[in-house]
Residue, then its C-alpha position, 0 to 999 in steps of 0.5 A: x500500500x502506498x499514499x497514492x493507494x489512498x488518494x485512489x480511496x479518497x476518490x471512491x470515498x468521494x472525500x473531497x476538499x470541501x469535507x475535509x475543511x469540514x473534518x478539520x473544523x471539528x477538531x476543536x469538538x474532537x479534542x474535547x471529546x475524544x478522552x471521554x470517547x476513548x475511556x468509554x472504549x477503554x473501559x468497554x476492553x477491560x471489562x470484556x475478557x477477550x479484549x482485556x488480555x491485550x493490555x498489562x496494566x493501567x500504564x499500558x491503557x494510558x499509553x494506548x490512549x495517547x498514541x490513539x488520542x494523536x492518531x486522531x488528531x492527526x486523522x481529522x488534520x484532514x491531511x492523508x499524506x505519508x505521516x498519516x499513511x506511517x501512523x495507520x501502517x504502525x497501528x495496523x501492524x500492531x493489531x495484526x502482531x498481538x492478534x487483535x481481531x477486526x471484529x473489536x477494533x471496528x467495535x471500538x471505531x463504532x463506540x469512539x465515532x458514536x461520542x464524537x458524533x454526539x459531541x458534534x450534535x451539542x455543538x449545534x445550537x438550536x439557534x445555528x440550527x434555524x440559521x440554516x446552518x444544519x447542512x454544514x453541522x451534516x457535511x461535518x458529521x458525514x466528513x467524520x464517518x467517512x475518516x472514521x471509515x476511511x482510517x478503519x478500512x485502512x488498518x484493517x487492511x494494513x492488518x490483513x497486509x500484514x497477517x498475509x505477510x506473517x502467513x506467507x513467512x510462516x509457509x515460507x519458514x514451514x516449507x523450508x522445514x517440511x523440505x529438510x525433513x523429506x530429505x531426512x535432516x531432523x536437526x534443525x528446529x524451526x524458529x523466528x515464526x511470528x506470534x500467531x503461529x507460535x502454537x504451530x511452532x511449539x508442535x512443529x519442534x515438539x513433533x520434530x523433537x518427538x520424531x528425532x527420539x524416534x528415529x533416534x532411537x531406531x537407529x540404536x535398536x536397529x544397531x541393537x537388533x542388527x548386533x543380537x540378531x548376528x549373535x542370536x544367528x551364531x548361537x543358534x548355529x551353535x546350538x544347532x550343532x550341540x542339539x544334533x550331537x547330543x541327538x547322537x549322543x542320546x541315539x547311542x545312549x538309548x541303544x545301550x540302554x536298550x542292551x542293558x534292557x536286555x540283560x537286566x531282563x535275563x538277570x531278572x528271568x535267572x532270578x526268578x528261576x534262582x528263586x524256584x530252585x531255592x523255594x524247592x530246596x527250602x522244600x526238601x531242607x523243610x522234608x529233611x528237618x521234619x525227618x530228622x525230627x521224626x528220627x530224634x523222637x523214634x530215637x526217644x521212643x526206642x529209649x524210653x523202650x529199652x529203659x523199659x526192656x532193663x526194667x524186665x531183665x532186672x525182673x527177671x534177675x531177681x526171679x532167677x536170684x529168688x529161683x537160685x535161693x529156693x533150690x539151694x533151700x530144696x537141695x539143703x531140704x534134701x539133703x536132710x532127707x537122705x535118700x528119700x530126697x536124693x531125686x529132688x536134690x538132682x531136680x534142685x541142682x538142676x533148678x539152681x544151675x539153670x537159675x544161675x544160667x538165667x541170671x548169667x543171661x540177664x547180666x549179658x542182657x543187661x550189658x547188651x542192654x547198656x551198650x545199647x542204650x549208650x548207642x542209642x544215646x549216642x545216636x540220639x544225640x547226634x540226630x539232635x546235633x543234625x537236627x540243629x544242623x538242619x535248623x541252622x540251615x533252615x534259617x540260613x536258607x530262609x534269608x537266602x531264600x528271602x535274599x533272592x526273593x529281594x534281588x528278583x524284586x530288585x532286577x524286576x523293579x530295575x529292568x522296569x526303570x530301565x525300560x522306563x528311562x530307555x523310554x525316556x531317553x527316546x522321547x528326549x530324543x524325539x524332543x531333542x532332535x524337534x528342537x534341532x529343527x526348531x533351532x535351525x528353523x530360528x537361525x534362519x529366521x535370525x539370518x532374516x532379522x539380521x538382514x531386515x535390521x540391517x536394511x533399517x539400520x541403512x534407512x534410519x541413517x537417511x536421517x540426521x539427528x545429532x546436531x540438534x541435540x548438540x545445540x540443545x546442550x550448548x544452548x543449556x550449558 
């Protein structure tokens, strides 16, 4: 915009030089009124919340209504030169830098010309009125409307001049940075964009600032990523290989197992025979110990007989003592006879002799009897001593008996862990040899990782990061 834009204005406004005589004969009415016109204005911006935010304190109002006191003056001078133009470009400049909408600066021109019209209107007399004097009191009151309007339209667009050209910086400034971002540069931070856009700035860096972490730290794990997948891929190899040699391992562990199976089996099996063998000979040590006690108690019976079988001969020994007596009796009787006697004598000697021959025979009985009893005694006691001999044996045989039993249980509880562990053992290497493949299917898959870290490694390293943050540690230092 420049004065002859204005003179163009004037021209539309058909603000000739006749009215402008009239704008600057109201000035003595202007600068009576235009304090108490502003402070009504002023009053009005303070006591609404959107128009009050502009001003500090008192001190900035009074300032304001200094600076808006002299732009009036200098307005009804009637006098739109390049002094004039300089006020309404400042005042217009202003507006758009604090962000003061058209909307409350038109209502402030609104209430301002409405005290200065009315000021315009006292000064009329009655009198001046019916002097016919009413046309120049209407061309003063329509010279004042049009500068009011005139000055209006001027700031307004000065503001929109002067929004458009914030605007246009900030595209400019946004422009430039949205092109370093697409060429991968997250350094620099935008600055400098005028105070409406500094909402617009505070996100764009936050943004910027939030993207530079991002990819900051996608580079790091991509390094991270691109060094543990090339660590994963190589354990994993490793491992491989481990998993299959102890698949071999556990193979060959499973086939002795399987041998050693076996021959617990046969051991169990000979056991198990061991133990019918043993529970038989138990049988016939149980035969031979119930037959040696048979044997002790026949002995004891015959024992007992011949003690009896001596009772007799002693019997009999005292009949033929008694017999013996009775013929030396019938021999002396005899003899006493004479001759008469002499045949009973014979009968009496023969009687003695063979009492004496009995005796003599149940002496021999006796020591036959005696010899065999001692036999028998004898043999009575070493029955017994066989018969203690078989117990002990019994004994002996029942914990060997009860030793096999145990070592049977024990080869059959054996062979069946062993079954149970080759089992075992073949599953582990069912198991050992999946994870194998698992293991090979995830050092694949780490090779892909690697390889896919490595590709985003090279895309972040599209982007530049670091000098921003450089400068932000300068700028805190």
């Amino acid at each position: 915009m420049s004065v002859t834009d204005i003179d163009a204005r004037l021209r539309f406004f058909e603000l000739s030089e006749r009215q402008r005589d009239a704008l600057r004969a109201s000035r003595p009415i202007v600068e009576r009124c235009i304090g108490s016109a502003l402070d009504r204005f002023y009053a009005r911006a303070r006591a609404t919340p959107e128009t009050a935010r502009f001003f500090r304190d008192a001190a900035h109002i009074a300032s304001a209504h200094a600076a808006q006191t002299r732009h009036w003056m200098h307005l009804i001078n009637g006098r739109f030169d390049a002094d004039y133009y300089d006020s309404v470009r400042r005042i217009g400049a202003v507006h758009a830098r604090i962000g003061l909408e058209p909307r409350w600066y038109i209502g402030a021109y609104s209430l301002v010309l409405e005290e200065v019209i009315r000021a315009v209107d006292r000064a009329a007399s009655p009198w001046k009125r019916l002097l016919g004097q009413r046309a120049a009191r209407s061309e003063m009151v329509a010279a004042l409307t049009k500068a009011a309007l005139l000055d209006m339209e001027l700031s307004i667009s000065v503001y929109f001049d002067e929004a458009a050209a914030e605007r246009n910086r900030a595209i400019a400034t946004l422009d430039a940075a949205l092109a370093r971002l697409a060429d991968g540069d997250l350094a620099e931070d935008v600055a400098g964009l005028p105070s409406a856009f500094a909402s617009l700035e505070r996100s764009y860096n936050t943004t910027l600032a939030n993207l530079r972490g991002t990819i900051g730290s996608v580079v790091q794990a991509s390094g991270a990523i691109q060094g543990g997948s090339h660590d994963i891929a190589t354990a994993s190899e490793d491992l491989a290989r481990r998993m299959e040699s102890n698949a071999a391992a556990l193979e060959q562990t499973a086939a002795a197992l399987g041998q050693i199976e076996a021959r617990v089996r046969t051991t169990a099996s000979g056991a198990r025979e061991t133990l019918t063998i043993a529970g038989e000979a138990r049988t016939a040590m149980e035969q031979g110990k119930n037959g040696a006690s048979d044997a002790v108690q026949t002995m004891t019976v015959v024992h007992e007989s011949a003690r009896g079988i001596d009772t007799v001969i002693e019997g009999v020994d005292k009949i033929a003592f008694q017999t013996r007596v009775l013929a030396m009796n019938a021999a002396v009787e005899a003899g006493r006879a004479g001759e008469a006697g002499r045949g009973f004598a014979v009968v009496a000697d023969l009687v003695r002799a063979l009492a004496m021959r009995a005796e003599e025979e149940a002496r021999k009985a006796r020591e036959g009897l005696s010899a065999t009893q001692s036999e028998i005694e004898l043999a009575v006691g070493a029955v017994s001593r066989v018969d203690d001999v078989l117990n002990g044996v019994a004994t002996q045989f029942e914990r060997v008996h009860a030793l096999i039993a145990q070592m049977s249980d024990d080869n059959a509880a054996q062979s069946s862990a062993i079954s149970e562990i080759n089992t075992v053992v073949g599953t582990m290497d069912q198991a050992t040899q999946q994870n194998a493949s698992m293991i090979e299917q995830n050092t694949v898959s780490a090779r892909s990782l690697h390889g896919d870290a490595t590709r985003l490694a090279t895309q972040a390293a599209r982007f530049q990061v670091r000098q921003a943050a450089m400068r932000r540690a300068s700028g805190a230092r």
